[in-house]
C-alpha positions as CSV (number, residue, x, y, z in Angstrom):
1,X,12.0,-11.4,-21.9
2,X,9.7,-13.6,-23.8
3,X,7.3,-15.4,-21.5
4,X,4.3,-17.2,-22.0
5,X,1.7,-20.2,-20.6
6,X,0.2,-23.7,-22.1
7,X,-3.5,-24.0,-21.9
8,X,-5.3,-27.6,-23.1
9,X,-7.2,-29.9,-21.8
10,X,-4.8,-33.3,-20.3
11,X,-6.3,-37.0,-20.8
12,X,-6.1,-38.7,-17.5
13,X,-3.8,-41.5,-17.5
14,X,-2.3,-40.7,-20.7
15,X,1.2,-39.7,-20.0
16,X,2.5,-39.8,-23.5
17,X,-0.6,-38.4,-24.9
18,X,0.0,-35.3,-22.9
19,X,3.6,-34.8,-23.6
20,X,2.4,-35.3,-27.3
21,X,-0.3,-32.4,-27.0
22,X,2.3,-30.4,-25.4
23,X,5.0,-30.8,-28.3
24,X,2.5,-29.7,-30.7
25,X,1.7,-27.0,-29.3
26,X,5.1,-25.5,-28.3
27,X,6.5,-26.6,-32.5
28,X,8.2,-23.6,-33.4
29,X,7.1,-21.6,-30.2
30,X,10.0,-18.6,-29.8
31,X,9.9,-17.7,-25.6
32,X,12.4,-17.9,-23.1
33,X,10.2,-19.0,-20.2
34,X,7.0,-21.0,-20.6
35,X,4.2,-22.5,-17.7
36,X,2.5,-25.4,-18.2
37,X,-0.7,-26.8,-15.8
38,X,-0.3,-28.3,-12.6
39,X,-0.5,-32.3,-13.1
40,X,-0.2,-31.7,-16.8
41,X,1.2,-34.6,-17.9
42,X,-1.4,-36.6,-15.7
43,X,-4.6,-34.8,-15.4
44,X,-6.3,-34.3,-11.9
45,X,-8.3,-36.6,-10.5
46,X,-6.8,-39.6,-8.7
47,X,-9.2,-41.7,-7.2
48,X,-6.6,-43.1,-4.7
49,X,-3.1,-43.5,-3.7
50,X,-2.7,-46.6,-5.1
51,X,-3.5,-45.4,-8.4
52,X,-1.5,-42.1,-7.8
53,X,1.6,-43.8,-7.2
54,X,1.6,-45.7,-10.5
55,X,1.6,-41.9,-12.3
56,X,4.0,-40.6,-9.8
57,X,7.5,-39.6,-10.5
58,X,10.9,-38.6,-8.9
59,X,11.9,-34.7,-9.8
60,X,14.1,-36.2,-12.5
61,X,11.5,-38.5,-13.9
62,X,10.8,-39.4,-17.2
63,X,8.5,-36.2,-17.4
64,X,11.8,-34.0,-16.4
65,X,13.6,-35.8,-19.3
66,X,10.9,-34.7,-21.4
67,X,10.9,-31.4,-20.6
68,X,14.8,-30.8,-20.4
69,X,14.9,-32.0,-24.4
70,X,12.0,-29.3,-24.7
71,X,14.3,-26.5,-23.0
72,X,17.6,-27.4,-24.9
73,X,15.9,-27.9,-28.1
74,X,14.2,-24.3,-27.5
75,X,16.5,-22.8,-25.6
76,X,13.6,-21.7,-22.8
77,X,13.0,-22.6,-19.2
78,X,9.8,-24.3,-18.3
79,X,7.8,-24.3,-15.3
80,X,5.2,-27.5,-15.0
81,X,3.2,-29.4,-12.5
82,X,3.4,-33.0,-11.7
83,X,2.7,-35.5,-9.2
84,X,6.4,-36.0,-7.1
85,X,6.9,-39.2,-5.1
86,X,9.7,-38.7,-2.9
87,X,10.2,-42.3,-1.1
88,X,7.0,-43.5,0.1
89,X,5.2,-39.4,0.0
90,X,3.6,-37.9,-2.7
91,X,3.5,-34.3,-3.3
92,X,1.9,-32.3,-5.5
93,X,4.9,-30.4,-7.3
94,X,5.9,-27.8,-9.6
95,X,9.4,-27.8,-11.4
96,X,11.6,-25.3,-13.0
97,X,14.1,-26.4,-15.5
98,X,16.5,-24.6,-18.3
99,X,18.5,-25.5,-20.7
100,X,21.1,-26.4,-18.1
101,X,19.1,-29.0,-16.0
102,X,17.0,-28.7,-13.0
103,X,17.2,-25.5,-11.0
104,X,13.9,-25.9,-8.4
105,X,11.0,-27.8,-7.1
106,X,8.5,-26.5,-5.5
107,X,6.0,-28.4,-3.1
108,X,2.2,-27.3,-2.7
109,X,1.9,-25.7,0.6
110,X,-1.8,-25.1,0.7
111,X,-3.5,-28.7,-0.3
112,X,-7.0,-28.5,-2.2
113,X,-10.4,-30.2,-1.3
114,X,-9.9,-34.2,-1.7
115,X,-6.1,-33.8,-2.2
116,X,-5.7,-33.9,1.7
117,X,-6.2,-37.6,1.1
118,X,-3.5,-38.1,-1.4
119,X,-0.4,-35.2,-0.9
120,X,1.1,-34.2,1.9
121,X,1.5,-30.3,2.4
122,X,4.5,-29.2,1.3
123,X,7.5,-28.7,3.0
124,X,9.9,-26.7,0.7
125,X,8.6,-23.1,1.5
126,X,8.3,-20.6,-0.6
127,X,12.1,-20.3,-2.9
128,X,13.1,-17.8,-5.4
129,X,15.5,-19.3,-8.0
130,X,17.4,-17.4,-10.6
131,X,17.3,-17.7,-14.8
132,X,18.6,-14.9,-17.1
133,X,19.3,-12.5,-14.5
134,X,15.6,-12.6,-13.2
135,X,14.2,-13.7,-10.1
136,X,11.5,-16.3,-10.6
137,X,8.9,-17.9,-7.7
138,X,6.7,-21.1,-8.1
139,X,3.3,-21.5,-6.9
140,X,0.7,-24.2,-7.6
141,X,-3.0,-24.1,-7.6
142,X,-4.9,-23.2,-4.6
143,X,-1.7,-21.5,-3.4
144,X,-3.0,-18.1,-4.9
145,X,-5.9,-18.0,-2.5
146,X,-3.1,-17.3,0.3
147,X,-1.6,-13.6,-0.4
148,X,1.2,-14.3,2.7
149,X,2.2,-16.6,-0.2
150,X,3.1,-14.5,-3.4
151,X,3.8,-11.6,-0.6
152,X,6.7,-14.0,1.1
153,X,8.2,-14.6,-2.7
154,X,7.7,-10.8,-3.5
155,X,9.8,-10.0,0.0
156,X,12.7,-12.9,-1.2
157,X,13.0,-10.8,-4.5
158,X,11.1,-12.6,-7.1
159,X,9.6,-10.8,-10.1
160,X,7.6,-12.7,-11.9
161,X,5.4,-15.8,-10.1
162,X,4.6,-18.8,-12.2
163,X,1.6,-20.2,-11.1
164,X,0.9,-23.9,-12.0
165,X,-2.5,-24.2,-12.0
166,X,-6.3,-26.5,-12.1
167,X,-8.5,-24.1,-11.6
168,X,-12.2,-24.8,-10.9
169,X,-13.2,-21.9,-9.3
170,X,-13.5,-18.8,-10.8
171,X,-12.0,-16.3,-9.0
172,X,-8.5,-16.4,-9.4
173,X,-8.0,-15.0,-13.0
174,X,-9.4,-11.5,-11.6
175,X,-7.9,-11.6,-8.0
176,X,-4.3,-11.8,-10.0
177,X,-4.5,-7.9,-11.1
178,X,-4.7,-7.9,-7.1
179,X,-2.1,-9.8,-6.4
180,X,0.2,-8.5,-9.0
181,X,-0.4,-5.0,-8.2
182,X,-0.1,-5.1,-4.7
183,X,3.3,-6.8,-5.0
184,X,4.5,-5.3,-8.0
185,X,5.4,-8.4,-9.9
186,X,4.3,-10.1,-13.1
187,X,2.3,-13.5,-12.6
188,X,2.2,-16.1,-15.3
189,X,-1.0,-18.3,-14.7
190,X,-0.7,-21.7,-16.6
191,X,-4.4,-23.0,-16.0
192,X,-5.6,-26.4,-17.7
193,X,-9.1,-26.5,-19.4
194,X,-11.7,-28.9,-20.4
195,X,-13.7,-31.7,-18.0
196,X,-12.2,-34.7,-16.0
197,X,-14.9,-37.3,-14.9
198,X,-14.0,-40.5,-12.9
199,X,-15.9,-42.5,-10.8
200,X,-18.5,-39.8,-8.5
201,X,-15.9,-36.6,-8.9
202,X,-16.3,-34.4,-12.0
203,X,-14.5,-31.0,-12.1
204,X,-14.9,-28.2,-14.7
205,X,-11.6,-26.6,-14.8
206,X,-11.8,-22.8,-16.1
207,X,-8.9,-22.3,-18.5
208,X,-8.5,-18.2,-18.4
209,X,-4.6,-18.8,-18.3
210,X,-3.1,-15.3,-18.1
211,X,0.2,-13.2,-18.0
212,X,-0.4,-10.1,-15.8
213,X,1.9,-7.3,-14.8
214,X,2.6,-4.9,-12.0
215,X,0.6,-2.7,-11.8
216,X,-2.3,-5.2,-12.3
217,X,-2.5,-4.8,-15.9
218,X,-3.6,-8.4,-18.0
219,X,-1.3,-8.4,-20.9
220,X,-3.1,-11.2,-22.2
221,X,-5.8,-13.8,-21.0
222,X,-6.8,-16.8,-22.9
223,X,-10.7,-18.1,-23.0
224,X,-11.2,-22.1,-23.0
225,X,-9.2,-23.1,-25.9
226,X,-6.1,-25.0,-26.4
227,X,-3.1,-22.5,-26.5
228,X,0.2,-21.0,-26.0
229,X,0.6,-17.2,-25.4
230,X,3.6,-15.4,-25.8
231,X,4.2,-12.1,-24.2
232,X,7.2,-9.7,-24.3
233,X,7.6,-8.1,-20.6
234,X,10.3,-6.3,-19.3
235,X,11.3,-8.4,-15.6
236,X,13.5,-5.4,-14.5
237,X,10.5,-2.9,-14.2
238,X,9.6,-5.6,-11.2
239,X,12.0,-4.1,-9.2
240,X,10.6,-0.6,-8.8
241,X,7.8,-0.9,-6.2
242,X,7.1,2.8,-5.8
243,X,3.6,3.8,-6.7
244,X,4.4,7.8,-6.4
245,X,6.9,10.1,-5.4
246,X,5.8,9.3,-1.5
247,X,5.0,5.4,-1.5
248,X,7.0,2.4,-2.0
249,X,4.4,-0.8,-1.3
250,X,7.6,-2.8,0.5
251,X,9.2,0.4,2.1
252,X,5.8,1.7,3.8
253,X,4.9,-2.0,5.1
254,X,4.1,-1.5,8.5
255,X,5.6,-4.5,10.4
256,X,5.6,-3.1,13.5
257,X,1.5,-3.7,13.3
258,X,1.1,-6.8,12.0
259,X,-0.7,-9.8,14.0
260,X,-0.4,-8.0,16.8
């Protein structure tokens, strides 16, 4: 399977300048499952909810349209970030969606610094959804820091984790060969780059988007640049969790001992 990540540097605000940047990039791109940023068709920093709701969208936004035409017209499934209003609640949301429409949205579960005052915590849980015969799981963000998180996906079946990401801190990039390894899955990390300022907050956001596999290998890892990376995996070799002839990491997990 051909899978890859978008890496650039959104414009606050600037809804159609994003989706513009993010056309460009993908002209001519040849993958079957991309992963773009989380809030990538908004950028980050909302300074309130009043200004969040006027960039907020339903699931099946004007964004989804967007990105539906992107899937039919490339026959490829995309994973992106964007900023849901469900009613009067906002949540800070990943989508899935194929050729074929809308197959899964995933809510943040674990909310990050200031975003406590604008999203509420998510409340899908952690779902597995299906595309080409491969089990796929959505995280965003600040989700990675939690391993009960890709480890709950891992135990519903998933084999490769596409991780919507803003990434300011640094560590994430190189706790992934962690993560991957010690759940034998593939992660695609879609991190946005560059600098949002507005008002007092300023955040540096790291870029070092990356697709990783399982056994903690990085296939490939971006710097700061605009990008898309395309990598050729094989999703079935997800499946086989055993590290020797003697040890399978989900077989030997020792449930009987834990939190107790």
């Amino acid at each position: 399977m051909k899978v890859g990540f978008v890496q650039f540097d959104p414009v606050f605000g600037e809804k159609e300048k994003n989706l513009a940047t993010v056309k460009k990039l993908l002209k001519g791109i040849d993958a079957e499952l991309i992963v773009l940023p989380e809030l990538f068709n908004t950028g980050y920093t909302f300074l309130d909810k009043t200004e969040l709701d006027k960039f907020a969208e339903p699931r099946t936004g004007p964004t989804y349209d967007f990105m539906l035409k992107l899937a039919r017209h490339y026959k490829c499934a995309f994973a992106y970030g964007f900023a849901e209003k469900d009613d009067n609640a906002f949540f800070n949301s990943a989508a899935l969606v194929t050729p074929h429409g809308l197959i899964g949205v995933y809510r943040k579960s674990h909310l990050y610094f200031e975003e406590k005052n604008l999203f509420k915590p998510g409340d899908t849980g952690f779902q597995v959804f299906t595309h080409r015969n491969t089990k796929l799981g959505l995280l965003v963000c600040y989700d990675w820091i939690y391993p009960e998180a890709m480890r709950t996906l891992t135990l519903k079946g998933a084999q490769i984790i596409l991780h919507c990401a803003n990434l300011v801190m640094s560590y994430c990039p190189e706790a992934h060969k962690t993560r991957a390894l010690e759940n034998g899955v593939f992660i695609i990390l879609a991190n946005r780059t560059g600098e949002e300022k507005r008002g007092e907050r300023s955040y540096k956001f790291i870029g070092q988007s990356e697709i990783v596999g399982p056994r903690g290998e990085i296939l490939y890892r971006a710097k700061k640049e605009a990008c898309v990376h395309v990598a050729d995996i094989e999703p079935q070799s997800a499946l086989d969790k055993k590290m020797n002839a003697y040890n399978d990491l989900l077989k030997d997990r020792r449930e009987d001992l834990y939190f107790k």
